[in-house]
C-alpha positions as CSV (number, residue, x, y, z in Angstrom):
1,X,-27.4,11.6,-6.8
2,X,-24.7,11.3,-9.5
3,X,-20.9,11.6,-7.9
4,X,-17.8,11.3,-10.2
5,X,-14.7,10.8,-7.7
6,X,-11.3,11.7,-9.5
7,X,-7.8,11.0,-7.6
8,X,-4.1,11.1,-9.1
9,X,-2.7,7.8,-6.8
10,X,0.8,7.5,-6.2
11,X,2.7,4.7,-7.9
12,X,0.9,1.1,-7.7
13,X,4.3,-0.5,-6.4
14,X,3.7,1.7,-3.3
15,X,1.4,1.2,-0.5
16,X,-1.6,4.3,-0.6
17,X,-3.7,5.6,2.8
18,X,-5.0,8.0,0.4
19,X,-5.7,5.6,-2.2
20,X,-7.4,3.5,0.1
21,X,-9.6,6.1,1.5
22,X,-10.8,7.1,-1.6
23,X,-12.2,3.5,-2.8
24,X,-13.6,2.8,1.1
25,X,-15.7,6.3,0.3
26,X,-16.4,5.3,-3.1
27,X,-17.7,1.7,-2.3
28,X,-20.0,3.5,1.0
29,X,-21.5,5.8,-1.4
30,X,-22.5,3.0,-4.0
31,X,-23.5,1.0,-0.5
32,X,-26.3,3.9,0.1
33,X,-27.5,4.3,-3.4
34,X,-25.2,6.7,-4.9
35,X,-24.3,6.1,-8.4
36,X,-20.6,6.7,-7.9
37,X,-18.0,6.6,-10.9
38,X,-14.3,6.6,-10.1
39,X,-11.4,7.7,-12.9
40,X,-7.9,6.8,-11.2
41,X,-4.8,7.1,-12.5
42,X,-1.7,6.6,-10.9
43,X,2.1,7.5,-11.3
44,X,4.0,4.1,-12.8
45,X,5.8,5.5,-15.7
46,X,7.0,9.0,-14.2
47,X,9.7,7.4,-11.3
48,X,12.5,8.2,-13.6
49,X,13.6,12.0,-13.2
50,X,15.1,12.1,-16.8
51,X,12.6,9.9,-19.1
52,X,10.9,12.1,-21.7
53,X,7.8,11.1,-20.2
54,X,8.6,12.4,-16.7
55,X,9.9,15.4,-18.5
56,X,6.5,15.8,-20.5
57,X,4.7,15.5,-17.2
58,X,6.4,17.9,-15.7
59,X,5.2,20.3,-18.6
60,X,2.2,19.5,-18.5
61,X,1.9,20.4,-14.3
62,X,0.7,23.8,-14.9
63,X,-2.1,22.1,-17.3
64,X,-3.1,19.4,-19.2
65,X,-4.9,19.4,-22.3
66,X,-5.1,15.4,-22.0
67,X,-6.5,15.7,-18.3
68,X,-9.0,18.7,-19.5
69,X,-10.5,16.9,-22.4
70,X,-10.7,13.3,-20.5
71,X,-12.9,14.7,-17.5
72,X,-14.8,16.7,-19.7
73,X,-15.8,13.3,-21.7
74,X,-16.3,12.0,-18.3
75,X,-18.9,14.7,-17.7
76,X,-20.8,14.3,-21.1
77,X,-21.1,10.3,-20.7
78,X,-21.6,10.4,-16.8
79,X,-23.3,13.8,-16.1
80,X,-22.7,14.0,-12.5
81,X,-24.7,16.1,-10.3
82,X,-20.8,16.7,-8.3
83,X,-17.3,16.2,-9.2
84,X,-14.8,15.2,-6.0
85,X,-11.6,15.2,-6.3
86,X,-8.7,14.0,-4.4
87,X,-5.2,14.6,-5.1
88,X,-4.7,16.5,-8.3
89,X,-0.8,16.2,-9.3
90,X,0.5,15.2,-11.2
91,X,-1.4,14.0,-13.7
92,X,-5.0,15.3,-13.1
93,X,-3.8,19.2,-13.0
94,X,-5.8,22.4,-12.0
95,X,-7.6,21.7,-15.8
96,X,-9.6,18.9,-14.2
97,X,-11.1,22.0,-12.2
98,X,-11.5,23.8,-15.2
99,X,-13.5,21.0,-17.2
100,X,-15.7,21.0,-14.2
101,X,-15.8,24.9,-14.2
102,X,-16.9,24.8,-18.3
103,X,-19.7,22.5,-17.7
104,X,-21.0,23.9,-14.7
105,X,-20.5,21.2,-12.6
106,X,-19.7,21.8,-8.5
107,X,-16.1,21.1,-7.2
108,X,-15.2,19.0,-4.0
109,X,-11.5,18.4,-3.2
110,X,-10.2,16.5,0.0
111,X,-7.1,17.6,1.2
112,X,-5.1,14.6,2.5
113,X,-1.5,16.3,2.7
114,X,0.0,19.5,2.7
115,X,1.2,19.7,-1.2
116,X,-0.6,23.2,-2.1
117,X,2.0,25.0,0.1
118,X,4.2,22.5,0.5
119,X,6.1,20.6,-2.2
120,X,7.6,18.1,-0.3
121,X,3.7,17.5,0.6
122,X,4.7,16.2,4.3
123,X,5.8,19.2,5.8
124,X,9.1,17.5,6.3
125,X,12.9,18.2,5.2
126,X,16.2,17.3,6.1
127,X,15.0,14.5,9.1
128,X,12.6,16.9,10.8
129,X,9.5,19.0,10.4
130,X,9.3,21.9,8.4
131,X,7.3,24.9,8.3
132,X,9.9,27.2,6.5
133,X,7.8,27.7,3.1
134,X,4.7,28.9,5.3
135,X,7.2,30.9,7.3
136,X,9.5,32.2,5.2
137,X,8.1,32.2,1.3
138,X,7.9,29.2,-0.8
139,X,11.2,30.0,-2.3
140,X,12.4,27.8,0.7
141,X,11.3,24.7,-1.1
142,X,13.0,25.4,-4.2
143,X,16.4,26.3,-2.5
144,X,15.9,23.0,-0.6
145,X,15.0,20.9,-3.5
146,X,12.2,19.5,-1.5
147,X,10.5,17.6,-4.1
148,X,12.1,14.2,-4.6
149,X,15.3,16.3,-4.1
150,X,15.1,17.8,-7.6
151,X,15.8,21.4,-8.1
152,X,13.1,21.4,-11.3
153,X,10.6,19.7,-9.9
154,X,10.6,21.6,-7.0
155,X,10.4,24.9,-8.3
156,X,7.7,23.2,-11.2
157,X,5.0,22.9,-8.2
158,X,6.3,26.3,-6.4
159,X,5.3,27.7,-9.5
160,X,1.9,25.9,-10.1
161,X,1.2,26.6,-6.6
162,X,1.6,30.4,-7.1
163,X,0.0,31.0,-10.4
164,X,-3.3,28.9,-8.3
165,X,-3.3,29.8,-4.9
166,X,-1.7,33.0,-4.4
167,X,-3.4,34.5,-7.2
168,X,-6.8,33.1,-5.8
169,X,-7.8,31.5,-8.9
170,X,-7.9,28.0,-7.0
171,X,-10.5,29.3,-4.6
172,X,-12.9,30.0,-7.7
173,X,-12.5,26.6,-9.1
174,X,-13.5,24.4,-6.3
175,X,-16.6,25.3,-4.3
176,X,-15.5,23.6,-1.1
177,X,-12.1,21.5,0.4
178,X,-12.4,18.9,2.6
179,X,-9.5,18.8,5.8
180,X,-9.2,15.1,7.0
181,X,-8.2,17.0,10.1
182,X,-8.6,20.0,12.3
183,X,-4.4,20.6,12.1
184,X,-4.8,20.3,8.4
185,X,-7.5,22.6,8.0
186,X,-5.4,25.4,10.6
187,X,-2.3,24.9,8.2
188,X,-4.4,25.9,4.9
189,X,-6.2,28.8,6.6
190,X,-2.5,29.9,8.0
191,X,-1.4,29.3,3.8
192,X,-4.1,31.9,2.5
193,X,-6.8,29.3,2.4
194,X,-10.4,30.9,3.0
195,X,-11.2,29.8,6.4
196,X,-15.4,29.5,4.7
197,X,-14.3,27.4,2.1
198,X,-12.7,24.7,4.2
199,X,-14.9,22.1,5.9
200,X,-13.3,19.3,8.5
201,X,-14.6,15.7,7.3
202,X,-12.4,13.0,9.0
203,X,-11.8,9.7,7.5
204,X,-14.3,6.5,8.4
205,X,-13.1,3.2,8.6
206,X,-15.6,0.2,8.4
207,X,-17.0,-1.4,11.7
208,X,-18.9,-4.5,10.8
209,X,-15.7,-6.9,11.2
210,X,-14.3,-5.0,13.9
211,X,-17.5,-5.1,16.2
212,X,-18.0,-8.4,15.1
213,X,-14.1,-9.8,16.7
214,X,-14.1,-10.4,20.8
215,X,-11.6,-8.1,22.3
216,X,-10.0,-9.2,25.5
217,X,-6.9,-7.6,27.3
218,X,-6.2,-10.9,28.2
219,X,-4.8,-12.6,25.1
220,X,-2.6,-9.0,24.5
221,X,0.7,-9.3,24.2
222,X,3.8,-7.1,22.4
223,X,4.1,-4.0,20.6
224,X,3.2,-3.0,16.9
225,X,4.0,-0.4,14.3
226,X,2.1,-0.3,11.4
227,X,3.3,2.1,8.5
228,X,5.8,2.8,5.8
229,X,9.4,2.6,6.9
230,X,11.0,5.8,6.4
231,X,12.8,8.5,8.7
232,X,9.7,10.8,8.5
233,X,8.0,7.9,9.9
234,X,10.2,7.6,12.7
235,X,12.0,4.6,11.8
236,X,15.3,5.8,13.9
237,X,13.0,6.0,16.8
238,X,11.3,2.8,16.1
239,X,15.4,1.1,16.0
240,X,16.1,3.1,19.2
241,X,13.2,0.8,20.8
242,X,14.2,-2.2,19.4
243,X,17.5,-1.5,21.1
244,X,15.9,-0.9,24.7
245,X,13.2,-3.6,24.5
246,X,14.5,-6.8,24.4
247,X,12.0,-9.0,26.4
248,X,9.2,-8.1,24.8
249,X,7.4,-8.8,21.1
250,X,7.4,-6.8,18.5
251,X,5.9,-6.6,15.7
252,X,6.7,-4.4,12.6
253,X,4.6,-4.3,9.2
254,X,5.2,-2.1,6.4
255,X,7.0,-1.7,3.0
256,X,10.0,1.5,2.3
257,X,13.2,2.0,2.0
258,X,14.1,1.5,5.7
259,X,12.9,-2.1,5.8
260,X,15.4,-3.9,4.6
261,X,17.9,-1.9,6.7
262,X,16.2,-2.9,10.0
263,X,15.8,-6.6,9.0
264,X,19.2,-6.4,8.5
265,X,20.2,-5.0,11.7
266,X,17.6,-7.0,14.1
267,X,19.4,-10.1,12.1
268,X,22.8,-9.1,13.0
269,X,22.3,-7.8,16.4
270,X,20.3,-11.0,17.3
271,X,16.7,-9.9,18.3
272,X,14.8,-12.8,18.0
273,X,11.7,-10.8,19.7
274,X,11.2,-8.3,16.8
275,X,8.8,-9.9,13.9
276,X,9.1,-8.2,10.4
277,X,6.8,-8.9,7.9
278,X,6.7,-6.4,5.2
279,X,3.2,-5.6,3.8
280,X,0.6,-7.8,4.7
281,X,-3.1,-7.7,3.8
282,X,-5.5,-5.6,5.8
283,X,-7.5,-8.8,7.8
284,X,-3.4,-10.1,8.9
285,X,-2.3,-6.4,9.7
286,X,-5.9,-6.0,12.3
287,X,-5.5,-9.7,13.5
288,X,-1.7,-8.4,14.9
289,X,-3.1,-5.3,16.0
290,X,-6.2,-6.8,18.3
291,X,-3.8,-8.5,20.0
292,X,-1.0,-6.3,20.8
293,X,-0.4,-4.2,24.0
294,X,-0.3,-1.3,22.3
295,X,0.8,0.5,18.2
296,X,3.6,2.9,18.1
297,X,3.6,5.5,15.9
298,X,6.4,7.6,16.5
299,X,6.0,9.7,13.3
300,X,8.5,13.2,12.7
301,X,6.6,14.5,10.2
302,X,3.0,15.6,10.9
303,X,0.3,12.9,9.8
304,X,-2.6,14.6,8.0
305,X,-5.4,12.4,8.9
306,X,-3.5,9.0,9.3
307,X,-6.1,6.1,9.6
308,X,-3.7,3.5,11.7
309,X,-4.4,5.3,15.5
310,X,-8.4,5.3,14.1
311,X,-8.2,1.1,13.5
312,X,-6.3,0.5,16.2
313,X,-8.0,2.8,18.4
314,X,-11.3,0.4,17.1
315,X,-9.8,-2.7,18.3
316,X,-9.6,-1.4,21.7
317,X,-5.4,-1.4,21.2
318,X,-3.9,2.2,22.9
319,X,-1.8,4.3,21.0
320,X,1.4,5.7,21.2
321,X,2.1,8.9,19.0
322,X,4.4,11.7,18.7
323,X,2.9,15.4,19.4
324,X,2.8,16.2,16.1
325,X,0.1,16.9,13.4
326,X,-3.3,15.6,13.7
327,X,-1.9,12.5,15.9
328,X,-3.0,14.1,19.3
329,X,-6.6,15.1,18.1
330,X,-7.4,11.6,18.0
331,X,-5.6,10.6,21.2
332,X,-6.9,13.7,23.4
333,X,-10.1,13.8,22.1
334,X,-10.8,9.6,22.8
335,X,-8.8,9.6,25.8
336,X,-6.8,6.2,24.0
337,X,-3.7,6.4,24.0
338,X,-0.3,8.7,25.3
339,X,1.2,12.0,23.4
340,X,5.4,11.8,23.6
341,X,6.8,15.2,23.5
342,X,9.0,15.9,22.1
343,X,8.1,14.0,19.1
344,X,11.7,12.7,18.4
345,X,12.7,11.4,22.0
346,X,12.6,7.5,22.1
347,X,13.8,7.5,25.6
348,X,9.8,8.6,26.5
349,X,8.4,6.5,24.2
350,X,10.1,3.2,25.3
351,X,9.6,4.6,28.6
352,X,5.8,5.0,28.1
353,X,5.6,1.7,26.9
354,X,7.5,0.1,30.0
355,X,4.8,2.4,32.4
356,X,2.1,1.0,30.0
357,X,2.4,-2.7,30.1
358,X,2.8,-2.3,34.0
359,X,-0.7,-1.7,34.2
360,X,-3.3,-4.0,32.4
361,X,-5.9,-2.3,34.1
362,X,-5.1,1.2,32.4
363,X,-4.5,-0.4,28.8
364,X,-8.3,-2.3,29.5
365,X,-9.8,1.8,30.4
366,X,-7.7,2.9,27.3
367,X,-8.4,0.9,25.0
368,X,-12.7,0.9,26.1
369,X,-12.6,4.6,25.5
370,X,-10.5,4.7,22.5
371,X,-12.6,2.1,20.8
372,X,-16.3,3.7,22.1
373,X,-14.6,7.0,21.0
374,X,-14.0,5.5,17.7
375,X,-17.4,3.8,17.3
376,X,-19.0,7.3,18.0
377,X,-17.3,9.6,15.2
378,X,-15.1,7.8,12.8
379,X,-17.9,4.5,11.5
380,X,-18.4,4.6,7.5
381,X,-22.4,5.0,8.5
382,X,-21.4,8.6,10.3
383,X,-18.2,9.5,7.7
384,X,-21.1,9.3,4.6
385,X,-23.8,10.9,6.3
386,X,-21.4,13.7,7.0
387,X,-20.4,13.7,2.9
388,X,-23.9,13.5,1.8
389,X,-25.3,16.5,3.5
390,X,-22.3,18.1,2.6
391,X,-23.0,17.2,-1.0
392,X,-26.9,18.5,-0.4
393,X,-26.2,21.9,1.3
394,X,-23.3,22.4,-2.2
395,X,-26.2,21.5,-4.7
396,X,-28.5,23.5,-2.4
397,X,-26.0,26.8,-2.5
398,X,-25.8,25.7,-6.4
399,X,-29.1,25.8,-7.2
């Protein structure tokens, strides 16, 4: 089986989940004899608003003659037996689907965010959730200027998402989407999305190192939050614990525009507990995570399929989330962690961590059926078997 994988990445300055899913599926898929070719491209030259180039891009949103002919190459030299895409804006375009559609080659796109009814992408505006364009008309996201707060790019993808989903034309281009989460998937059916057309594949994570570290309750010892610092990741929440926690490690890693702020204030305000260390490499990140109490993630906006709770949960570390998204699948489903409702109060979140560290004996029965939880449904092995047949039964329906 021939696979071409096709993803749009953010900038490379910026940490990726998605970008990272895509090369650990990539690299599994090669790992069980799948001759897998990846085409990546990623935003670098487009952060500036005004540039001609950002200007050209924003064009070219609707579709690209540059993205239609590349793939198409990609199809002649490659001849894959599947395209999958990933995320698709802004430089791939819906004419990546097309080139696939001219060639007669079957379409696969993962949906990792919310961007075909959402621009913002997050389901987030103004410091809180938002469902308003799924509510009340997309028009909601142009008045708003949810995209990077620009009026034209905002109404840009309000537009490319009308002329492609609301007129159905998406739904004849791909052949099937893939929801990293039940929540996800229930969001695009409540968008218009064919409920057939939309299978639930969650992200896998790799267990060979992971089964391969001792995990003991015994050496645990502080708090963690691992993620990019930003309000919609609950950055105000994570200072409102700070504040409350003084006796007590903790550990925060992660890169955005919030980190230098809360360096700043744990510097000022004196609290020589908290540990700050920006972006670190994966191996350092699971090394502070086997060995914590417990990871926070105290997120606002809802996570599509976030892998942090999934690695954390695999170290045998409980989880803290918000009620929001597709956090409490994981955490109700593996029995690993607690839900805070509502998601924005840091009173219960620094008061489930005080309850939690009371009782070693309940993070030790949290953390065993988080991590067996994890080992059952989210290994690599499981995650590729689950994309192969899915793969099979599209050629299958094909032919």
């Amino acid at each position: 089986m021939k696979i071409l994988i096709i993803h749009n990445a953010g900038s490379s300055n910026l940490p990726s989940g998605e970008l990272v899913v895509v090369n650990q599926e990539a690299k599994a898929l090669q790992n069980r004899g799948v001759e897998v070719y990846c085409y990546i491209i990623q935003n670098n030259n487009i952060n500036n608003l005004f540039s001609p180039r950002t200007m050209v891009t924003g064009l070219n949103i609707f579709w690209s003659c540059r993205s239609y002919c590349k793939i198409k190459k990609l199809i002649d030299e490659y001849n894959p037996d599947i395209v999958h895409f990933h995320s698709i804006l802004p430089l791939v375009t819906v004419s990546g689907f097309y080139a696939c559609k001219t060639k007669g080659i079957p379409v696969v796109q993962t949906l990792h965010n919310y961007r075909w009814f959402c621009v913002e992408g997050g389901l987030y505006s103004n410091n809180s959730y938002c469902e308003e364009c799924l509510q009340k008309g997309a028009l909601r996201g142009i008045i708003k200027k949810c995209s990077r707060k620009s009026f034209a790019v905002s109404t840009a993808l309000t537009i490319n998402n009308a002329i492609y989903v609301k007129s159905g034309i998406l739904f004849n281009l791909v052949d099937c989407f893939l929801s990293v989460s039940n929540f996800l998937k229930d969001k695009y059916i409540q968008a218009g999305f064919p409920k057939d057309k939309i299978l639930v594949k969650y992200n896998g994570i790799e267990l060979k190192k992971i089964l391969a570290k001792e995990i003991s309750v015994c050496n645990r010892n502080g708090i963690t939050f691992v993620g990019r610092l930003t309000p919609a990741k609950g950055t105000k929440i994570l200072k409102n614990i700070i504040q409350q926690i003084v006796d007590i490690p903790i550990n925060i890693i992660g890169e955005g525009p919030d980190l230098q702020v809360l360096r700043n204030y744990c510097r000022d305000e004196k609290y020589k507990n908290v540990k700050i260390f920006g972006r670190l490499d994966s191996n350092e990140v699971y090394d502070i995570v086997s060995k914590s109490t417990c990871v926070v993630i105290p997120s606002l906006s809802p996570e599509a399929g976030s892998l942090v709770p999934i690695e954390a949960l695999a170290y045998g570390t409980p989880v803290i989330v918000s009620r929001i998204g597709a956090l409490p699948e994981i955490v109700e489903q593996s029995g690993g962690g607690i839900i805070i409702e509502p998601p924005g109060s840091s009173e219960k979140f620094v008061l489930a961590i005080r309850e939690l560290l009371k009782s070693p004996k309940r993070i030790q029965e949290m953390g065993t059926k988080g991590r067996n939880f994890v080992i059952k449904h989210f290994s690599m092995d499981k995650n590729i078997d689950n994309l192969l047949n899915i793969y099979g039964q599209l050629l299958k329906k094909r032919s």
